[in-house]
C-alpha positions in Angstrom: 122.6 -83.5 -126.6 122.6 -83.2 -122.9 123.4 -79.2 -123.3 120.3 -79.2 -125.2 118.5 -80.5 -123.2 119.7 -78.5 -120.0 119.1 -74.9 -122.1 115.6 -76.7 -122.9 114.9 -77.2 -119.3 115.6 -73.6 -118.4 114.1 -71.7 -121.2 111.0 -73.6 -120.7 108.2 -71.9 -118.6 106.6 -74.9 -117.0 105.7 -74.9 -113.1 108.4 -76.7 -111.6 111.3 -74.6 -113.6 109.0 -72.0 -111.7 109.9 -73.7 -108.5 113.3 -74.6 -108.9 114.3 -70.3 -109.9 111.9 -69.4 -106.7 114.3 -71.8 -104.7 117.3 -71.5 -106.0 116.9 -66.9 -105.4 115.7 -68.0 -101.9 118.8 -70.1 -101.7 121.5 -67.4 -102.5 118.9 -64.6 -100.6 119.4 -66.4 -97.8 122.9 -67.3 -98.0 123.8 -63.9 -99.0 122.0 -62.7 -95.2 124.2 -65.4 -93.1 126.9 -63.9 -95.0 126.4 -60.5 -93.9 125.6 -61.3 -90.3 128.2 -63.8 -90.0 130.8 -60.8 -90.8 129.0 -58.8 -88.3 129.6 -61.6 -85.5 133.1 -62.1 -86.4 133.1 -58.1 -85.7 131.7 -58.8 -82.2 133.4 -61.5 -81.8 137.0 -59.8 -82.2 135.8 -56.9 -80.0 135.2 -59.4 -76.8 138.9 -60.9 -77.6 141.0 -59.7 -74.6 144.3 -57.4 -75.7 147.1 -58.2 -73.8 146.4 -56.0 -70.6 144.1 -59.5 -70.5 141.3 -56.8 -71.4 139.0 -56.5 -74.0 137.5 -53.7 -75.8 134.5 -54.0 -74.4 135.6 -54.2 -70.9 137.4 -51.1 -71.8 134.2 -49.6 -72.8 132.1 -51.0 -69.8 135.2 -49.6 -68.0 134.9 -45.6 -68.3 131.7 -45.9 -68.9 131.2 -46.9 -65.4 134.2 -44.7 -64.3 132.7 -41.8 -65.7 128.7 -42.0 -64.9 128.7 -39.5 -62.2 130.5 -37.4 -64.6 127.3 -37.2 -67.3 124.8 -34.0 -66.5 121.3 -34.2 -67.8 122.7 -31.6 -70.7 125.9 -34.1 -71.9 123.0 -37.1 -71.8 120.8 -34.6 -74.1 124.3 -33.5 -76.5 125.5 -37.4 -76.7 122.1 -38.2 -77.8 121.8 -35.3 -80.3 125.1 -36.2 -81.9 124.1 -40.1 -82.1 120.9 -39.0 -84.1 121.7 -39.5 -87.9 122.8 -43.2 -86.5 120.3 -45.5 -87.7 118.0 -46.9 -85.0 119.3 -50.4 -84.6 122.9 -49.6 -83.9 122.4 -46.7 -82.4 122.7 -47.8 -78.6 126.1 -49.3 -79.4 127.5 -46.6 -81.0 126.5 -44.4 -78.4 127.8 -47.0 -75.6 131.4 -46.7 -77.2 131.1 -43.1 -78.0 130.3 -42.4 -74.4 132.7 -44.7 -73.3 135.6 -42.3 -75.3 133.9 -39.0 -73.7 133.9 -40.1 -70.2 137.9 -41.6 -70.8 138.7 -38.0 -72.2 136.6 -36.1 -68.9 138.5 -38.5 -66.3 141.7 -38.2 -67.8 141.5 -34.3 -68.0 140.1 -34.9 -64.2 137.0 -32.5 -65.1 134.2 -32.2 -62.3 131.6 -32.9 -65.2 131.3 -34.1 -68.8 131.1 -30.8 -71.1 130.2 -30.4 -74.6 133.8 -30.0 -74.9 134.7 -33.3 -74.4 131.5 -34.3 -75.9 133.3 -33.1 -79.5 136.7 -34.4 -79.2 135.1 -38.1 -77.5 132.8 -38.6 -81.2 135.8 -37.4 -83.3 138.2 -39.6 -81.9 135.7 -42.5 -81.0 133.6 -42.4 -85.0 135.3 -43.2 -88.3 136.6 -40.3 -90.2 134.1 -40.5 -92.7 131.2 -39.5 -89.9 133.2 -36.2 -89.4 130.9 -34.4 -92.3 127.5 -35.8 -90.2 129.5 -33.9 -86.5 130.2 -30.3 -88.9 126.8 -30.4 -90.1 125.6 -31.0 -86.9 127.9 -28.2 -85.3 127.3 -25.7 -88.2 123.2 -26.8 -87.8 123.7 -25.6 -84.0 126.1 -22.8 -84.6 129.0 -24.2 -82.8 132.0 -23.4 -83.2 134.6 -26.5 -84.8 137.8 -24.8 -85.6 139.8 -25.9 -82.1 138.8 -29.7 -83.3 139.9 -30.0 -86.5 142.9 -31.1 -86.0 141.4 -34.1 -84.9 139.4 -34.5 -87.6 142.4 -34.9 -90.3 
């Protein structure tokens, strides 16, 4: 009896089972969204936890990227943005912030005078997730670059 009633109550097309539906998708849209942006704080969130050098990987980051600004020529500024390019807009300054941050630890600890599109390569492989590697050969096959001395880093 009661089941009967329930299956009547959502087969039927009145304006308030209207309502309820429209509330209840807005209810698991919404839900769904603090979801996804809660697992993108807890991201951030483990990223500011400090290692134990008491430092965390941000402060790393902040770290040789400050260490290494007088390091960056106008052409390394124009290469790190032209391999940050198929990043989509809204994370694109953070992922060029740690990417640079890996570049400029490479260039100081090869003590180089200047950033070069050397270390440019070997900072995005080792600072991007394997599965970006196919966006950097494009890119260096786009430009006619030569790859082969990095792809050992790339495996």
């Amino acid at each position: 009896m009661i089941f009967n009633n329930y299956t009547q109550l959502l087969t039927s097309s009145s304006p308030s089972n209207w309502f309820m539906n429209t509330i209840a998708f807005w209810t698991l849209l919404l839900l769904g969204s603090m979801c996804i942006g809660g697992f993108f704080m807890m991201r951030k969130f483990l990223k500011v936890l400090p290692k134990a050098d008491g430092k965390s990987k941000l402060d790393w980051q902040n770290h040789w990227v400050e260490t290494s600004r007088h390091l960056w020529t106008d052409e390394a500024k124009a290469f790190l943005d032209q391999l940050v390019e198929p990043v989509p807009g809204p994370f694109r300054d953070i992922a060029k912030h740690s990417i640079a941050a890996e570049i400029g630890k490479i260039a100081v600890e090869d003590h180089a005078t200047e950033v070069s599109r050397d270390h440019c390569i070997k900072g995005y492989i080792i600072a991007t997730p394997k599965r970006d590697n196919k966006f950097l050969v494009k890119f260096l096959e786009k430009n006619k670059i030569d790859y082969t001395p990095y792809r050992h880093l790339m495996k």
